[in-house]
N, C-alpha and C positions, 0 to 999 in steps of 0.2 A: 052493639058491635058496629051498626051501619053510622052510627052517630059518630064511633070514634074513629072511623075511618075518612069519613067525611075531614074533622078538624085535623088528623094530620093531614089529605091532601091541601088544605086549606093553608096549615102551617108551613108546608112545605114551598106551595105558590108565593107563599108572603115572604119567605127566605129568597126565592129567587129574584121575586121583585125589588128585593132592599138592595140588592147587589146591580141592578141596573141602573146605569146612571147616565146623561149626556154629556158629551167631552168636553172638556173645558177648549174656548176657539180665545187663542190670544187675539189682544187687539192690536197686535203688529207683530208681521211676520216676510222676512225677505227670503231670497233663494239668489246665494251667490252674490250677496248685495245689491238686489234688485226686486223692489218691494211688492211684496203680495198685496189686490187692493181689496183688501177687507171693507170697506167701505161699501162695498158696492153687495148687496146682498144677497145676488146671484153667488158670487165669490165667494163670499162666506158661507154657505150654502152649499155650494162643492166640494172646499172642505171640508165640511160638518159630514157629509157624507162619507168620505173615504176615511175619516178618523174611525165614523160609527162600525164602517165594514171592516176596520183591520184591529181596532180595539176588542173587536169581539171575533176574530178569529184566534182564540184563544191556543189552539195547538202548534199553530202555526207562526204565529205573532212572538211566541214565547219562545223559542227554537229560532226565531230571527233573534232575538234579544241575547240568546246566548252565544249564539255565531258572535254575532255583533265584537264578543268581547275577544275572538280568535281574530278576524279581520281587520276593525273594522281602521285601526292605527299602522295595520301594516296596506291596506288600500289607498289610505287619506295621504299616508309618506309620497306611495308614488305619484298618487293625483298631481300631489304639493312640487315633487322636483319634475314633473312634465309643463309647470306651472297651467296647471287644469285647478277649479277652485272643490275642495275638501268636501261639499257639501254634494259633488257626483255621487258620494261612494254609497248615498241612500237613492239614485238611479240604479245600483247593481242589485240592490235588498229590492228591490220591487221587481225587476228582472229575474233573480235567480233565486231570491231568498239566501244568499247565500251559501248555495251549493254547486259547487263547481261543476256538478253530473247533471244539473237542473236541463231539462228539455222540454222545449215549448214546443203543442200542437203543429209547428211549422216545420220543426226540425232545428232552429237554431238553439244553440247549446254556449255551455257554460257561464260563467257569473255574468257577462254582461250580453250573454244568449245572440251571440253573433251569425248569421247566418251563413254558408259556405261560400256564397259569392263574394259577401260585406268581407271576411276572412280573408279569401284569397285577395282583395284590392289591397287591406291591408295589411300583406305579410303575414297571414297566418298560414299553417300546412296544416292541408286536412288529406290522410289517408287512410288505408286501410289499417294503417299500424300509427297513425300518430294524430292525435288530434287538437294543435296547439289553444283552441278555443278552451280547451278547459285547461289550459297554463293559465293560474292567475297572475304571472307577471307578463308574459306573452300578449296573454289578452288585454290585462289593463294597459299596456302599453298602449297598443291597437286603440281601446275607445279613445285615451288622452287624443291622439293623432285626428280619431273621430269628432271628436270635440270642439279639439280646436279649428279643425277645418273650416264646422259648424258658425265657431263665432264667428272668425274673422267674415263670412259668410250674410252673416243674420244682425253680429253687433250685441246681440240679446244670450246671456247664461239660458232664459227661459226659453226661449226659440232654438236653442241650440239642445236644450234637452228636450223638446217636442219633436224634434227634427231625429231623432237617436232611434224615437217609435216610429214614426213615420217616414222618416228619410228627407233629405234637405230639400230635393224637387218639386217633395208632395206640401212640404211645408210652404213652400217660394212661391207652387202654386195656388196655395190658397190666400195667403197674400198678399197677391198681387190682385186675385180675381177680388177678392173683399176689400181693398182696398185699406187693410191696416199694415199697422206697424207694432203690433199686441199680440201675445200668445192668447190674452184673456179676452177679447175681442173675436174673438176666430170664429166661426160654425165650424167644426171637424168632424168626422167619423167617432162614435163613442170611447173607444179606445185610447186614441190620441188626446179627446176632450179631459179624459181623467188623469191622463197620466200624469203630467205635475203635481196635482194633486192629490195623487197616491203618493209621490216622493214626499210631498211637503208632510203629508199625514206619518209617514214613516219618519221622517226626521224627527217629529214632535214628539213622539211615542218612544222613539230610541233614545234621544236626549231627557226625555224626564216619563220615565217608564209609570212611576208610580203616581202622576198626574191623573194616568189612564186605564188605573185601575191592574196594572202589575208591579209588586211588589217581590224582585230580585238582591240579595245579598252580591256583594264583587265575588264570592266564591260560588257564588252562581252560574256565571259567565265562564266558556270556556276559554281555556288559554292558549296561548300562541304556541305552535309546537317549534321548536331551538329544531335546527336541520345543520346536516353534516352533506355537503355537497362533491357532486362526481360528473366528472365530463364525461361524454363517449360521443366517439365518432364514427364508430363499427357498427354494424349490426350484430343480435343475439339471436340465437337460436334455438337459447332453450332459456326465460325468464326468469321460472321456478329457483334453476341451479346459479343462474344470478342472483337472483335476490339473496340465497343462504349467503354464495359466497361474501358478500357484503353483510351477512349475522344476522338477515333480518328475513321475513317470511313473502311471498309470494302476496298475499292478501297487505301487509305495511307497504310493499311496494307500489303498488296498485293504488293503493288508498291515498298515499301521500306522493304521487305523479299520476294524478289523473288524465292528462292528455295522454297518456299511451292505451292505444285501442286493445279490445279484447279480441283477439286474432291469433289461436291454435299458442298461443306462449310463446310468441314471436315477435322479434322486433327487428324491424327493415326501416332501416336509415336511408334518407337523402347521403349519396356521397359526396364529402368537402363539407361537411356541416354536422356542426358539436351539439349537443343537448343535455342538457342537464337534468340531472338526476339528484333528487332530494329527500335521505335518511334520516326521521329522527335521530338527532343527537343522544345519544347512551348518557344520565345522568352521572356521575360519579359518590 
């Protein structure tokens, strides 16, 4: 008995070890058209690592993949007519995972995890009743604006996305004190030092999933949900009996306008300003 216990945990070890493999590192690879330098084996090395860490976050990695197929063409649209380049919208999947309720240890919230101060500079309303950071049109508006602020700024897609985690001061000031003109170059705080490189691991793994060891069918991914739109400029008082009246439930409404706060079923508007409200569309 002790013998056949032994060869299944034995068999079992061996099954799991067939199934580990190291990621394939292309031999060329840009961000935003500005080339990652592989070459250099630090860099390559960076990468190696955050592919290794997010190819095996296996729960987590795969729940990006299928967001992926709900977002990730309606992010890229707007990136594209803000003319911000397409390649940000794996800056939000390492931000939020794409979850628009996603909150970081700091407090900042929603897909591109904007902070309440960063929000209020850029036209977001954050209250007790509305919290435009998790609009994902709201908000990716806001980062495009952040973005570009960023290049015109830095000159650099990549400094302009270090600058997103760190902020453009802390960026400017490291810089200037080190005396480059290189994201890759930089000594940063750990954080910062990864963070391109979580984006670029995330693009590689989104773009060719089963490179890295996921293997998703298109009905795998979830789909875009078709919305029937409704302005208001009032406030409500009772959510619940909103929602029906509009056919649909307190938790659909909720679900699909996440920037409305959880507050007694109440919604208190800015007066002189519209907000939209977004209903799945009723198939026919």
């Amino acid at each position: 008995m002790f013998s056949f216990i032994v060869f299944v945990l034995f068999f079992l070890i061996q099954s799991v070890n067939a199934q580990i493999s190291l990621p394939e590192i292309p031999s060329k690879l840009t961000f935003c058209g500005e080339t990652v330098p592989l070459d250099d084996p630090d860099i390559k090395e960076r990468l190696e690592r955050e592919l290794i860490i997010n190819m095996n976050k296996h729960a987590s990695t795969i729940l990006i993949l299928k967001e992926s197929g709900r977002w990730k063409s309606y992010l890229q649209a707007m990136l594209d007519s803000a003319m911000v380049p397409q390649e940000f919208f794996y800056l939000a999947v390492i931000e939020s995972e794409l979850d628009p309720m996603s909150r970081s240890s700091a407090g900042a919230t929603g897909f591109w995890h904007f902070t309440v101060s960063t929000a209020k500079e850029y036209g977001l309303e954050t209250s007790d009743y509305v919290d435009e950071r998790r609009d994902p049109e709201k908000s990716t508006r806001a980062a495009s604006e952040f973005l570009k602020r960023a290049y015109r700024k830095f000159g650099s897609w990549t400094l302009t996305a270090a600058a997103f985690n760190r902020g453009s001061k802390g960026i400017e000031n490291a810089l200037n004190g080190q005396d480059t003109n290189s994201y890759y170059q930089l000594y940063l705080n750990e954080e910062t030092a990864r963070y391109v490189f979580r984006i670029l691991a995330l693009k590689l793994i989104i773009e060719a999933p089963e490179k890295y060891g996921y293997s998703l069918s298109p009905s795998d991914y979830y789909k875009p949900v078709e919305y029937k739109t409704i302005f208001i400029n009032e406030s409500i008082q009772d959510l619940p009996k909103f929602a029906k009246s509009l056919g649909v439930s307190y938790q659909t409404l909720k679900e699909h306008n996440p920037w409305i706060q959880n507050t007694d079923y109440k919604l208190v508007l800015k007066e002189g300003k519209k907000y939209k409200i977004r209903i799945p569309a009723k198939k026919d």
